[in-house]
Each structure stands twice: as structure tokens, then as C-alpha cells.
C-alpha positions in Angstrom: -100.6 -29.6 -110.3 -97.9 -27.5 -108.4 -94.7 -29.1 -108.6 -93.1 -26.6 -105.9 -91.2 -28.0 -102.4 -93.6 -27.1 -99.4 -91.8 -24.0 -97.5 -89.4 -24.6 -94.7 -90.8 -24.4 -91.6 -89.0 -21.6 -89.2 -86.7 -22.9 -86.5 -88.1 -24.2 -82.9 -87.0 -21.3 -81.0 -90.1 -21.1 -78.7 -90.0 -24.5 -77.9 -86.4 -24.7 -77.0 -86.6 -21.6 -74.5 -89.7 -23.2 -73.0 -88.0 -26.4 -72.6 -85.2 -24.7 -71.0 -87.3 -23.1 -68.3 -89.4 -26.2 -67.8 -85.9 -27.8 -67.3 -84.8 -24.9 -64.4 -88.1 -25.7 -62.8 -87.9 -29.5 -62.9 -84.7 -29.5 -61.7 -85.7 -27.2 -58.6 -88.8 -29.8 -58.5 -86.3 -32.4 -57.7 -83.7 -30.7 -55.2 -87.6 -30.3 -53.5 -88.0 -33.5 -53.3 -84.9 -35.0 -52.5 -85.1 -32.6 -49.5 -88.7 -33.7 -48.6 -87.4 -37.6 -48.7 -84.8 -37.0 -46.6 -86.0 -34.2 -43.6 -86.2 -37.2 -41.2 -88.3 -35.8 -38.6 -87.9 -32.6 -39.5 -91.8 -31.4 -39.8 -91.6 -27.8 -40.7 -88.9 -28.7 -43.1 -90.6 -31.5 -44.8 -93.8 -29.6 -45.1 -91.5 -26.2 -46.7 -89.8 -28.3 -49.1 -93.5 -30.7 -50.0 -95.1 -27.1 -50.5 -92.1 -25.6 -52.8 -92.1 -28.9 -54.7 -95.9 -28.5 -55.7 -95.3 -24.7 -56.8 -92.1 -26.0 -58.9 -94.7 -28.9 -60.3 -97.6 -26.2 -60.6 -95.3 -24.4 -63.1 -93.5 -27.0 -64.6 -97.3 -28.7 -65.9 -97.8 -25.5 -67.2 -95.1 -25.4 -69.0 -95.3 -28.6 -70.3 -98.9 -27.8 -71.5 -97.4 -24.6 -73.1 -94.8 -27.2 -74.8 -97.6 -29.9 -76.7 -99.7 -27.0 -77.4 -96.8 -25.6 -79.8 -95.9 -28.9 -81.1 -99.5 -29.7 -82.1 -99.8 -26.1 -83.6 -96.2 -25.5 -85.2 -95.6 -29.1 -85.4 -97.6 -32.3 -86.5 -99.5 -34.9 -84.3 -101.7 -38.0 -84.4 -106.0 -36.6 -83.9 -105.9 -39.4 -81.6 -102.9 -38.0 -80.0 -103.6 -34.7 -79.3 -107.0 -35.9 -77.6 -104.9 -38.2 -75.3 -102.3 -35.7 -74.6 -105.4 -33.7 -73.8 -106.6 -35.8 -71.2 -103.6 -37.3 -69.9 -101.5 -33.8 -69.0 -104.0 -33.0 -66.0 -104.1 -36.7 -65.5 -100.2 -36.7 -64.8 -100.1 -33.9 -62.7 -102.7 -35.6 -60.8 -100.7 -38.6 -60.5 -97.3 -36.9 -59.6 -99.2 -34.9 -56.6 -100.9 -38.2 -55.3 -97.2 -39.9 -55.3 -95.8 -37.0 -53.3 -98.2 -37.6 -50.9 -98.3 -41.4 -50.7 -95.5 -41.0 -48.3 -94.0 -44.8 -48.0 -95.6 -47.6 -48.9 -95.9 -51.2 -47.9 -95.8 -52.1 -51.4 -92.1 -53.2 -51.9 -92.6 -52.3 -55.7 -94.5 -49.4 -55.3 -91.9 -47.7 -52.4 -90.3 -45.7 -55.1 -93.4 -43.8 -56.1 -93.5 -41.2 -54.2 -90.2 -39.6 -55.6 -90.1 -41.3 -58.9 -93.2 -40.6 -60.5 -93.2 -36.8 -60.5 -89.2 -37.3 -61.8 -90.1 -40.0 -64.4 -93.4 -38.0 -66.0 -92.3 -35.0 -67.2 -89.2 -36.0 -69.5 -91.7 -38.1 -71.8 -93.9 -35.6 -71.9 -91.6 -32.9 -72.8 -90.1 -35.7 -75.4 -93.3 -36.4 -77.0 -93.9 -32.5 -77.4 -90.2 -31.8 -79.2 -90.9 -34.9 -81.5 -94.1 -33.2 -82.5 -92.4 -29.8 -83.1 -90.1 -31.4 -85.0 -91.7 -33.4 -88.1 -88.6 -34.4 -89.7 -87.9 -37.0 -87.0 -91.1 -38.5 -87.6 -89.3 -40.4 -90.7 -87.1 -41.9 -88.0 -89.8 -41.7 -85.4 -93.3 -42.5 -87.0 -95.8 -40.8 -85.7 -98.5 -43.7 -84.4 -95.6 -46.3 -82.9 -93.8 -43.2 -81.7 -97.0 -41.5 -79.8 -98.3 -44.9 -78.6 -94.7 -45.4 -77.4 -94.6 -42.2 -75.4 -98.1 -41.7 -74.3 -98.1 -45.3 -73.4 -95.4 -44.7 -71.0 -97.0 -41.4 -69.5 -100.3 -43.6 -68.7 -98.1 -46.7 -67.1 -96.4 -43.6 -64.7 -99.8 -41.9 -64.4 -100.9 -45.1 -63.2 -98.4 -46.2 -60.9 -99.5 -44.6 -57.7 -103.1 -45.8 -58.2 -103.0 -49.1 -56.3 -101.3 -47.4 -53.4 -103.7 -45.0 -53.1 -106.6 -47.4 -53.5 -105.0 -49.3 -50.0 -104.5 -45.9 -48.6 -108.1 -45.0 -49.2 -109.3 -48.1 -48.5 -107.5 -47.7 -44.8 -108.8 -44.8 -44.3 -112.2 -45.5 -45.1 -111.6 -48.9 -42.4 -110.3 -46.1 -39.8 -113.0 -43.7 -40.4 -115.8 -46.8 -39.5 -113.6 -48.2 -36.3 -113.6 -44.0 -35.0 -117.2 -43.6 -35.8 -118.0 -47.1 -33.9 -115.3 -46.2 -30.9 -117.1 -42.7 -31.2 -120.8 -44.9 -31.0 -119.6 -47.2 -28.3 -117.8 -44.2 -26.1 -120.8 -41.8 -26.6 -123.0 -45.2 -25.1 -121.1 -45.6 -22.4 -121.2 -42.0 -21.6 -125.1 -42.4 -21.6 -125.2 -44.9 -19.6 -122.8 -43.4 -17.1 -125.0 -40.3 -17.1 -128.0 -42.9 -16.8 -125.9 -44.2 -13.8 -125.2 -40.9 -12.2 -128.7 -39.6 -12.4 -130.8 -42.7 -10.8 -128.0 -42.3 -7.8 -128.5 -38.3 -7.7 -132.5 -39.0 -8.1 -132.0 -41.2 -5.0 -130.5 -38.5 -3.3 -133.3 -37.0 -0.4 -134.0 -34.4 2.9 -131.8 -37.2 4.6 -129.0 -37.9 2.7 -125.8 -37.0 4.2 -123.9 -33.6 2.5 -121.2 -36.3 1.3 -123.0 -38.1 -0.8 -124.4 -34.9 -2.2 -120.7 -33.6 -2.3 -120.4 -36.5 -5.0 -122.1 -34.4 -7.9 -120.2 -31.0 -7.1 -117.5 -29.7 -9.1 -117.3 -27.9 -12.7 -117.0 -31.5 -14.1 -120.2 -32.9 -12.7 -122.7 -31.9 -15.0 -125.3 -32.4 -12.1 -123.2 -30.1 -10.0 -125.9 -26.9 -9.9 -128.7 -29.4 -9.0 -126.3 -31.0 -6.4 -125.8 -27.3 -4.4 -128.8 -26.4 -4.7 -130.0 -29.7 -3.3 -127.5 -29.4 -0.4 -128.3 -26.0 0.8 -132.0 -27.4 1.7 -130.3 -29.8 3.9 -131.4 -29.1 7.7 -128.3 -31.1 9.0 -125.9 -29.2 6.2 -123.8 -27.4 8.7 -123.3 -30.6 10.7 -123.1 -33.0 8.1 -119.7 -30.5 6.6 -118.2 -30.7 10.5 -118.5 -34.3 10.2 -116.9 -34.7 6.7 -114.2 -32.9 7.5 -113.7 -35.0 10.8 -114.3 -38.2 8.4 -111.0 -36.8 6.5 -113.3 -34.9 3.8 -112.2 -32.2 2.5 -114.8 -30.5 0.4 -116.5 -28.5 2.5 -113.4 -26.3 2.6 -113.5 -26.4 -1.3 -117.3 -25.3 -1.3 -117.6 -23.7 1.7 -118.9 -20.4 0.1 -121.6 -22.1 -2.1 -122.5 -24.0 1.0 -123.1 -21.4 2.8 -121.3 -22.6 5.8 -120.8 -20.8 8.7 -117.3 -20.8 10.6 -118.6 -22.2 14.1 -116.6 -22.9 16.7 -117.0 -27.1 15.6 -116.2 -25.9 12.1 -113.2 -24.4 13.0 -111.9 -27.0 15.5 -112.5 -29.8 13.0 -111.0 -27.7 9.8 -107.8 -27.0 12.0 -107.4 -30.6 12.9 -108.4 -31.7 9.1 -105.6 -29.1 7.5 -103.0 -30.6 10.4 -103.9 -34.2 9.6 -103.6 -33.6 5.9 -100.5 -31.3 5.9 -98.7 -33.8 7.8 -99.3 -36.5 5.1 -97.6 -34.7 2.2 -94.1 -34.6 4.1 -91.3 -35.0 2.4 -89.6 -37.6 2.1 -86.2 -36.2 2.6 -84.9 -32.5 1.9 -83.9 -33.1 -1.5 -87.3 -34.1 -3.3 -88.9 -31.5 -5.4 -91.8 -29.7 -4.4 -95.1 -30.2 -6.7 -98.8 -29.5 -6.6 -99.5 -32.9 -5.9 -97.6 -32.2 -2.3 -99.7 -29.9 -1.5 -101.9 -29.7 1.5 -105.8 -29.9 0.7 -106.7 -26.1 0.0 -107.5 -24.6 -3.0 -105.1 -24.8 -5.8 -105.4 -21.4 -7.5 -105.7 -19.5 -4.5 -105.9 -21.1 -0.8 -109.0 -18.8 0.1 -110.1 -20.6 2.5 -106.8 -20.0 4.4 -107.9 -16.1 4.6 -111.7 -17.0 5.2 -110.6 -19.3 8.4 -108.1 -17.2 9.8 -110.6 -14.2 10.0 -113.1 -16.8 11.7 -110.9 -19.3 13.8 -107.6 -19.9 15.5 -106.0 -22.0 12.7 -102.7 -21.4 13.8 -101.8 -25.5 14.1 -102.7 -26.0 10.6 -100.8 -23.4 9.4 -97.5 -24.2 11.5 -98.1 -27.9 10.0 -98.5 -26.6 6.5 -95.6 -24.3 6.5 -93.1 -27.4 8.4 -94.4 -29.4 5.4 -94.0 -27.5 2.8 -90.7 -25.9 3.9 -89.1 -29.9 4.0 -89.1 -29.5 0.5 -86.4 -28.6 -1.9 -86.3 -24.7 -1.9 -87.8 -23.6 -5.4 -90.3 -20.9 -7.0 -93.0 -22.8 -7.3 -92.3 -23.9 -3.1 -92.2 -20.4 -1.9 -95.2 -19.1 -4.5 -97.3 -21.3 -2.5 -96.1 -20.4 0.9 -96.0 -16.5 -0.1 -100.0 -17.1 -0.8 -100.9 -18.9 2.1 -98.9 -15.9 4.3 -100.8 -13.3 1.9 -104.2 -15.0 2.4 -103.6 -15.0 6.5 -102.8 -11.6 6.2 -106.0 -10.7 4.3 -107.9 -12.6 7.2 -106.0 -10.8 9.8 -107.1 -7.6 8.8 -110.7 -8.3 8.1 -110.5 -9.4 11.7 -108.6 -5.9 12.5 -105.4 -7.6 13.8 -103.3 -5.1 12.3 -99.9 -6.4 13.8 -100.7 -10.3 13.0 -101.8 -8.7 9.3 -98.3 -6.7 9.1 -96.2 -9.6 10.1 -97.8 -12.0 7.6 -97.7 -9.7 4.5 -94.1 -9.1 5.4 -93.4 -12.8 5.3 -95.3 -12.7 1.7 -92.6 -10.5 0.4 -89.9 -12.4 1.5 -91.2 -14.7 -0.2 -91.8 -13.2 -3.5 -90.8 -9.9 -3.1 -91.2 -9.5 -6.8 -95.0 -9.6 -6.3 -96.9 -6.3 -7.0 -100.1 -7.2 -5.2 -98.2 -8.1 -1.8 -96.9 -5.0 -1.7 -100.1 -3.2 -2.0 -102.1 -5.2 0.7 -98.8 -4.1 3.2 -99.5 -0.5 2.2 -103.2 -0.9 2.9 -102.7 -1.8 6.7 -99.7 0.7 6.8 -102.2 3.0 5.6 -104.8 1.9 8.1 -102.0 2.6 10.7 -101.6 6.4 9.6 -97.9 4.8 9.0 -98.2 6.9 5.1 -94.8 7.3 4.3 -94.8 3.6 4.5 -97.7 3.0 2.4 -96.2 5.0 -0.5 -93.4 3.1 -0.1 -95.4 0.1 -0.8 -97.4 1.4 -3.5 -95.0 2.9 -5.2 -93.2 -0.4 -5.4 -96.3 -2.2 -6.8 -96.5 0.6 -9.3 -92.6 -0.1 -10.4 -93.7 -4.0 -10.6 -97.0 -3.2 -12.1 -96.6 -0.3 -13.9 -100.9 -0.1 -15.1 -102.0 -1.4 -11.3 -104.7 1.6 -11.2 -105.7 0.2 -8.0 -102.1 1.2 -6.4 -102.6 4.8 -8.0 -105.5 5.3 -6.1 -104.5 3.9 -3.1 -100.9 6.0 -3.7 -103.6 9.0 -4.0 -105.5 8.1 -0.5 -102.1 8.3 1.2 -101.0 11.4 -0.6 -104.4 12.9 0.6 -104.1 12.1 4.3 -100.5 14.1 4.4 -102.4 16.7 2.6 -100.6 16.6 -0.4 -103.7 18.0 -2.5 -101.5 18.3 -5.8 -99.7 15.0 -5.6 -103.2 13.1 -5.0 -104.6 14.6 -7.9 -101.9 13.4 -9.5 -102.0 9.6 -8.7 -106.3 9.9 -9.3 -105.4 11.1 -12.5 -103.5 7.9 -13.7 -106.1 5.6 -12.0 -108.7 7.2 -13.8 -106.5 7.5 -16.9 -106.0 3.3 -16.5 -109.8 2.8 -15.7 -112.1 5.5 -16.7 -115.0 3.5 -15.1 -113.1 3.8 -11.4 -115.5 5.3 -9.4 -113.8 5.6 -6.3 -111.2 7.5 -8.0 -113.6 9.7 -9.7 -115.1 9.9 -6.0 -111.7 10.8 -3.6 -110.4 12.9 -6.4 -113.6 15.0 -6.0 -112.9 14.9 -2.2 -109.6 17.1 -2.6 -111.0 19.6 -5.5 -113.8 20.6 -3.0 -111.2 20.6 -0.5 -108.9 23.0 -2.6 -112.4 25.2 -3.5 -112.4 24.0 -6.7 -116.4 23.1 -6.7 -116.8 22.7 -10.1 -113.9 20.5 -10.7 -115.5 18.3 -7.8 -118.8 18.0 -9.3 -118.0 16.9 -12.7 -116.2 14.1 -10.9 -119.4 12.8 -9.2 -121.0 13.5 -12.2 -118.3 11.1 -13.7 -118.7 8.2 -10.9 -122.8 8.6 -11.2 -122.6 8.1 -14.6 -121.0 4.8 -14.2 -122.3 3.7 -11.1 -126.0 5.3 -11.3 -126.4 4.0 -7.4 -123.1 5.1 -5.3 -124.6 6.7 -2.0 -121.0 8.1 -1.7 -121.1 10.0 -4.9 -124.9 11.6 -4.1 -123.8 12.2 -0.7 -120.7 14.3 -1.7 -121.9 16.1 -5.2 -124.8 17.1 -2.9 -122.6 18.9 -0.2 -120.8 20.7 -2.7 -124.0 21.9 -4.0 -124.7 23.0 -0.8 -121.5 25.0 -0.7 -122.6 26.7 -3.6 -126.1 27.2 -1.9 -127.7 25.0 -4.4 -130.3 23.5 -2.0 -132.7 22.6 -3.9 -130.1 19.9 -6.2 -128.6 19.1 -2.9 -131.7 18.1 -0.6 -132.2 16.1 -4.5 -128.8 14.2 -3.7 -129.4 13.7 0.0 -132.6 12.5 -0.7 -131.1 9.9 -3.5 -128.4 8.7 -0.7 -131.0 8.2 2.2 -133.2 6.2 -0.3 -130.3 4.1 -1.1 -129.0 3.9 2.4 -132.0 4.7 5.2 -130.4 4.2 8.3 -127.2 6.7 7.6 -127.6 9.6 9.7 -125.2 11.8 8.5 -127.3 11.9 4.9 -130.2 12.3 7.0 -128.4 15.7 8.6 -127.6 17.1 5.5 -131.0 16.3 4.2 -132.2 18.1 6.9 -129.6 21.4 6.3 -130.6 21.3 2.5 -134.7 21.5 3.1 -134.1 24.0 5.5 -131.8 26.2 3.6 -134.4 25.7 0.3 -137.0 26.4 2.8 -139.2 23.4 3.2 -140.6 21.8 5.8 -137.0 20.1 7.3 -138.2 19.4 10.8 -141.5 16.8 10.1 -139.2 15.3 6.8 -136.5 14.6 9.2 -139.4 13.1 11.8 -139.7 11.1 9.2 -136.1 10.3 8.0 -135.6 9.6 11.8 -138.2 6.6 12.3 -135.1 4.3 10.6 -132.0 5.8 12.1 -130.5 3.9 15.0 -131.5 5.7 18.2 -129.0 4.2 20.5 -125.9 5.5 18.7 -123.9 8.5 17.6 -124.9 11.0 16.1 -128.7 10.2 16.7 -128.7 12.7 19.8 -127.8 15.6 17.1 -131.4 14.3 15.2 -132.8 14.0 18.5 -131.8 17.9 19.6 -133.1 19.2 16.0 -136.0 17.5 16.7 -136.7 19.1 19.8 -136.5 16.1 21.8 -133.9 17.1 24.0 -131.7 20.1 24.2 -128.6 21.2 21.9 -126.4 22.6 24.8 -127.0 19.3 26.7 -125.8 17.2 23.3 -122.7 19.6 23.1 -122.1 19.1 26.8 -121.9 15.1 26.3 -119.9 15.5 23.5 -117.7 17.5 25.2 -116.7 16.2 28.4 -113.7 14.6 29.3 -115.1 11.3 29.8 -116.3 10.6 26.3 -113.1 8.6 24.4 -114.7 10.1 20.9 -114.9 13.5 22.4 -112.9 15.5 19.9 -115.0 13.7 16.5 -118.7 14.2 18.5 -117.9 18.0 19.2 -116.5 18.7 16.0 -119.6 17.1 14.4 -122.3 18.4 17.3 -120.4 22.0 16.3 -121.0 22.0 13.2 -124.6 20.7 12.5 -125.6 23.0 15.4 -123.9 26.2 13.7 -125.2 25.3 10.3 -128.5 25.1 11.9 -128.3 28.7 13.4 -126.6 30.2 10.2 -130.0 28.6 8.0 -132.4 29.9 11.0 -130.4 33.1 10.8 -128.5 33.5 14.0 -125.5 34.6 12.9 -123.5 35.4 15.8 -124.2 31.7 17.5 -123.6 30.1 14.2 -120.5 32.2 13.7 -119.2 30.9 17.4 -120.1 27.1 16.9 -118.6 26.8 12.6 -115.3 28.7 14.0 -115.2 26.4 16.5 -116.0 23.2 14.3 -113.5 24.6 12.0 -110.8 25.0 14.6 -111.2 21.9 16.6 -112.0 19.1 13.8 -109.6 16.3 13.1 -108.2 17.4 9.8 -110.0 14.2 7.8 -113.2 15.0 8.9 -115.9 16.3 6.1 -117.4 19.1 8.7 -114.1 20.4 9.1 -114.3 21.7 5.2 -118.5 22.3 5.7 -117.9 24.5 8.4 -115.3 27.2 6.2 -118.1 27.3 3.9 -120.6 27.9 5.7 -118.6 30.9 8.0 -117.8 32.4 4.2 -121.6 32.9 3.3 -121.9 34.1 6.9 -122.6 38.4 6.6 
């Protein structure tokens, strides 16, 4: 039997530097947690300091694992330790996330748990681990009392937050029946209320009044498509909405669109007095009170478009003189004058789709005084300046909505129209480039920009622009109508009586498409005369240009139609000769007449107002002339 001393075991240096970085991270566990206790209501800050106190504990339990692995390898412990310590390590860390998030509780005993049980765990754990690691304490230290001792200890902390969490759950479970039986009870009532809503809607018949139907409209009414389309049967709905808004009912200027109603002269009188009545009960009640939705007159919240459909329709201008007096005896403020800048916006609209320029113009000019700031203002005044040939004006305008707006490919094109009336060909091109450039799929732009290449001869140019506005609006008469004249200019006939053909189908009472039909088949040399009979049974006899079909047709004669057009009497004379000039020559130059044809384009070309389409025709057509 060896009689030698057992070798000395080499010094814990692996255990001391772990235990000196699980000491760095407990500590910044801690300064976590004392920040998390005392945030206040701090959210972000409590949650920052909860979630760097985890990753500190994340780490630390590792390194605390790390720490009783070494002891039980370099060291000595109990079998019945080591399977504790085992289970009991994840246990803890369990235990010390649970406290953190325990938040108070209403345990007196148990209120230090959340902050004490992740401090109080790891220094017997780490304790436990040295003493293995080191087995010449265990003489001091024996190893059962000592491990019972320690792991004892870690089970008691391990333990602690246990009951509170067992109330906590137990709460929560209590809270998750009472929602689920609120939830029951509130989805019942909500059946029954449907139940409710549809035996008075299945009530409703031929003879109820619109009102009561006016019950289930609105984006809330889950019955409200069944409600409109139930109210547009109504005989008596026009009625019925005159009456409502007599009665002090406002919706019919709410739905007056999905209602279908018609602006009769009982409509108007009663919507005039209703928009008075109601204007003049939102006053202020004294200069100092702010203004708010809630003070404002019954019209559409968003937008007041009924304000633009009713002053194209009826004399309003009560309503709108007790409507601004109203809402002007409120404090001055943006949200004040936003609402009177729209209602002056929207009467302008309705003023020019009625063509009162002036009353349009003065209205759009109170809009920017208003908000001046307010890009689509600003466009709608250079639309009627526009429509008054006033163009400098209108650039002025859009220009300014471009400055506010700076991707507004609407104003481009508009700033292009203007630009194309003062015949600034390059300059149009221009703003039709950055409308297009904004909105590929703009088809007008596509459109008017091919307008000015054919304009400037630059055919090709011009067709792959109607090409381009086909392509994304396969049925724009305009587009057929125009690609096909420039392939007439470039005595493409054929492809042009093609595009004629495609715009009269879509449009079959435009005579002008019918004319050029007519030029094309002659040109390609087809039967143009009985196709234009043909065209000519759903043009509108009674109005200009029909007696130009009439004279091709033989029905009366060409000299008398140029005549008419001609004489001094006729307020459209210079337009009607222009046109009668040109169709006449192009005739003559098709039939081979080239010294008439010659006399009639040069005059066409001459005496046409500078906008008009013959005007450029007619320099074509003298250019192929021999």
C-alpha cells in the first residue's frame, strides 16, 4: 500500500477570473435594476433598463454555470449535489426573471421580490461553486451540512416569487373569463341590435318616406347599400329629399349624388333656406371663441361639395352670405379660414361649370386670400384665366402651384396648354415633358404634346405620342382622331380612314371624325360618298358643320355653304369659312382639282383662327399639292 501524499492540486485561477467577470456583470445587473425600480413613469426608460438587466442576467447565469461546472470538475461535490445544482441553476434564473417582472405586489412580504431575488441568488450560487473548488474548506465546511446549507437557500430564493406569481396568474386567468364574457355579452347585444335594425329596415316599403330610409345610410350602417338602393326605387324620392330638408334634414345634401337628386327649383329653394337656417345656429357666441368642426354649418366635412354642386344649379347666395357671417364671428385661425378658403374654392368650381367666368374669378381669388399657400387654388384661377385667353396670367398661376407643389403634373400640363396658345412650341414641350415625366400614364399630355410636334412637322414625334396615350387608354377618340390626321399628312390613308373609323365608332355623332373619315376613304380610294351616307344618318342635321356633309353629299351646293359661312351676318363666320375652306379644298385636291383646291387651302390657311386644327391641315395638304 502507497504510503505517498496525494498531489497538490493547482491553484483556482479559472475560477477566480470567472468569478471576477460574473462580479462586473452582477454588478451592472444591479445598477439595471436599481434604474428599472426607480424610472417612475418613465416607459421607454424602464423597458431599456428591464431589457439590459435580462442580458446582464443572461450572462451572469452563464457564468455561474461555467463557475459549478469547474468546481464539480476541479473540485469535489456531494452526487446529490451536483444533481440539484443541476436542476436548480435554470430554476433560479427562472425565478430571478419572474421577480423582475412581478412588478409590485400586494403582498407586504413579498414587495421586495422583484429587486431582491435576482440580487440575493447569485452570491450563494457563486459561494457554493468556490467552496467546491476549494476542498480544503470542506474540513471547516463539510460537504453535506455545507451544500444543504447553500442549495437550501437558493431553493427558498427560487421559491420566493412563486406565490405572487400564482395571484398574478390567477388574476389574469379571472380577467381573461370577465373579457371573454364582456366580449359574449357585447357581441349579443350587437346581435340583437342588428336583429333590431333589420326587422325595422325589412319594414321599410314603396311608401316609406326617404327619412326613414335615410336612417340605414352611411359607411357605418352596415345595411347602408341595401338602404340606397332601396331609396332610389322610391317614386316620391325627389319629394320626400325637398321635404327633409324643409323638416331641418340634412342628408339629402350629404347623399345627394347616390340619391340621384336633381337640383329643382324646390330643391334649391329649400337647400338655400336649410344651409341659412343651420348656418345661423352655429354663431358664435362672442368673437373670442375658437372655431371647431363641430361649429360648422351642415355640409360635408372633407370637402363641402355640395356647395360647388348647388352653386352651378341654384342661386344659393343667402346660404352662403349666412355661412361666411357665421363662420367669420369666430376667432381668426387656420383651421377657420381652411374652411372658408374651400367653401370660396368649391363656388368657384360651380361658377365655372355654370360658365360665370367673373363670379368663378372673384371666388378663387377670395380662396387665396385665404390660403394662399394652397397649390390647387392656384391652378383652378389659372384654368378660368386660361379660359379667358388672359395666359400670362395663367402661368402665373401655375407656375405658382408648381413652386408649392413641385410634382403637381397636372399644373405642367396645364403650364403646357398656356404655353401652346402663345405659341411657344418649345416651352410646351417642355412643361409636357415633366407631366409625362411625373405620370407616364397622362394621356392628355401624351395627347397635346403630339398636338405641337405635328404642329412644328415633326410627324413622327407626334405619332409615337398617340401611340403612347392609346397604349394606356386603348379607347381615347382624341388620340384616334389626331394620330389619324397626321397619318393623313403623311398620305397614309389607309391607317388614317383605320383611326377615323375607330373615333366615329367610339363617338357617332362627331362630324368632324366623320369629315376626315370621309377625306381618308377618298384619298385611299374607296367608296367615301355612300360610307359617309352612312356615317351621316347619326350626325345632328340641324347644326354646324352638318351643311359641309350635306354639300359632299350632294344635297345642296358647296358655293351656297361657303356663302352662309361667309356672310357678315353669321357671329361664327370667321371658324365656319375657315372650316367650309378647308374640307372643300381637301376635297378638290383628292378629286384632283388642283387649282380650286389650291385657292380654297391658301385661303383656309390664311384666314383660320390660329388654334384651329384646319389651319395646320390645310399647309399640308397645299405642300403635296404639284
Amino acid at each position: 500500500m502507497s504510503t505517498d501524499p496525494a498531489p497538490p492540486r493547482s491553484p483556482p485561477v479559472g475560477a477566480v477570473m470567472v468569478l471576477v467577470l460574473a462580479g462586473l456583470l452582477y454588478a451592472g445587473m444591479i445598477a439595471c435594476l436599481n434604474d428599472y425600480q426607480s424610472g417612475g413613469e418613465d416607459a421607454f426608460g424602464r423597458g431599456l433598463s428591464s431589457a439590459f438587466a435580462i442580458l446582464f442576467g443572461l450572462a451572469l447565469w452563464g457564468l455561474l454555470g461555467i463557475l459549478l461546472l469547474i468546481g464539480r470538475v476541479k473540485g469535489e461535490m456531494p452526487g446529490w449535489a451536483a444533481i440539484a445544482v443541476a436542476i436548480l441553476l435554470p430554476l433560479s434564473a427562472i425565478a430571478a426573471a419572474i421577480a423582475m417582472d412581478l412588478g409590485a405586489s400586494d403582498v407586504w412580504w413579498l414587495a421586495w421580490a422583484p429587486i431582491l431575488v435576482p440580487i440575493l441568488l447569485p452570491p450563494p450560487i457563486a459561494a457554493y461553486a468556490i467552496w467546491a473548488r476549494l476542498p480544503q474548506l470542506h474540513r471547516a465546511l463539510p460537504p453535506n451540512p455545507t451544500s444543504a446549507v447553500l442549495l437550501g437557500l437558493v431553493v427558498l430564493l427560487t421559491l420566493a416569487p412563486m406565490p405572487q406569481y400564482t395571484v398574478n396568474w390567477l388574476r389574469q386567468v379571472a380577467e381573461a373569463r370577465r373579457e371573454e364574457a364582456a366580449s359574449l355579452a357585447e357581441q349579443e347585444a350587437e346581435e340583437e341590435r342588428r336583429r333590431q335594425n333589420r326587422e325595422r329596415f325589412d319594414k321599410l316599403t314603396a311608401d316609406s318616406p326617404l327619412w326613414e330610409w335615410a336612417v340605414f345610410f352611411g359607411k357605418n350602417s352596415e345595411f347602408d347599400q341595401e338602404a340606397i338602393a332601396g331609396a332610389l326605387k322610391l317614386t316620391h324620392r325627389q319629394a320626400d329629399a325637398e321635404e327633409a330638408l324643409r323638416r331641418g334634414m340634412g342628408f339629402p345634401l350629404v347623399e345627394y349624388r347616390r340619391l340621384d337628386l336633381a337640383a329643382t327649383p324646390a330643391f334649391c329653394v329649400a337647400a338655400n333656406d336649410f344651409l341659412r337656417q343651420d348656418a345661423a345656429a352655429h354663431r358664435a357666441p362672442d368673437n373670442d371663441t375658437e372655431y371647431t368642426p363641430d361649429a360648422q354649418p351642415y355640409t360635408e366635412p372633407d370637402d363641402v361639395a355640395v356647395v360647388e354642386w348647388l352653386t352651378q344649379h341654384c342661386d344659393i347666395d343667402d346660404a352662403i352670405a349666412q355661412i361666411r357671417d357665421t363662420v367669420g364671428g369666430y376667432k381668426p385661425s387656420s383651421s377657420r379660414d381652411a374652411y372658408l378658403a374651400v367653401v370660396a374654392w368649391r363656388r368657384g368650381n360651380g361658377f365655372w361649370e355654370r360658365d360665370d367666368a367673373a363670379r368663378a374669378l372673384r371666388e378663387y381669388d377670395e380662396a387665396l386670400r385665404l390660403r394662399p399657400d394652397n397649390d390647387q387654388f392656384h391652378k383652378s384661377r389659372g384654368d378660368i384665366y386660361f379660359n379667358m385667353a388672359r395666359y400670362d396670367d395663367a402661368l402665373a398661376d401655375y407656375d405658382e402651384a408648381i413652386r408649392l407643389n413641385p410634382g403637381y403634373s397636372e399644373a405642367y400640363y396645364s403650364r403646357g396648354n398656356a404655353y401652346d396658345r402663345k405659341g411657344e412650341d418649345d416651352k410646351a414641350i417642355a412643361a409636357f415633358d415633366d407631366a409625362i415625366r411625373m405620370a407616364p400614364e397622362f394621356v392628355a399630355a401624351h395627347n397635346n404634346r403630339g398636338l405641337v410636334y405635328a404642329r412644328q412637322g415633326k410627324l413622327d414625334l407626334a405619332i409615337q405620342d398617340y401611340d403612347a396615350a392609346l397604349q394606356y387608354a386603348p379607347k381615347f377618340r382624341l388620340a384616334f382622331s389626331n394620330r389619324g390626321r397626321v397619318r393623313f399628312y403623311l398620305a397614309a390613308y389607309a391607317d388614317a380612314a383605320a383611326d377615323f373609323g375607330a373615333a366615329l365608332q367610339l363617338k357617332p355623332d362627331n362630324v368632324y371624325d366623320a369629315l376626315w373619315l370621309y377625306l381618308s376613304r377618298l384619298r385611299a380610294g374607296q367608296d367615301a360618298r355612300e360610307a359617309l351616307r352612312g356615317d351621316a344618318a347619326k350626325l345632328d342635321r340641324s347644326a354646324w358643320p352638318y351643311p359641309i356633309i350635306a354639300a359632299l353629299l350632294g344635297e345642296t351646293d358647296e358655293t351656297a355653304v361657303l356663302v352662309a359661312a361667309g356672310s357678315d351676318t353669321n357671329p361664327n363666320r370667321k371658324g365656319q369659312e375657315c372650316e367650309a375652306n378647308f374640307y372643300f379644298g381637301a376635297k378638290k385636291a383628292a378629286e384632283g382639282d388642283t387649282a380650286t383646291a389650291r385657292h380654297r387651302l391658301s385661303a383656309a390657311t390664311a384666314d383660320c383662327p390660329a388654334d384651329y386644327l384646319e389651319r395646320i391641315a390645310a399647309k399640308f395638304e397645299l405642300a403635296k399639292l404639284p
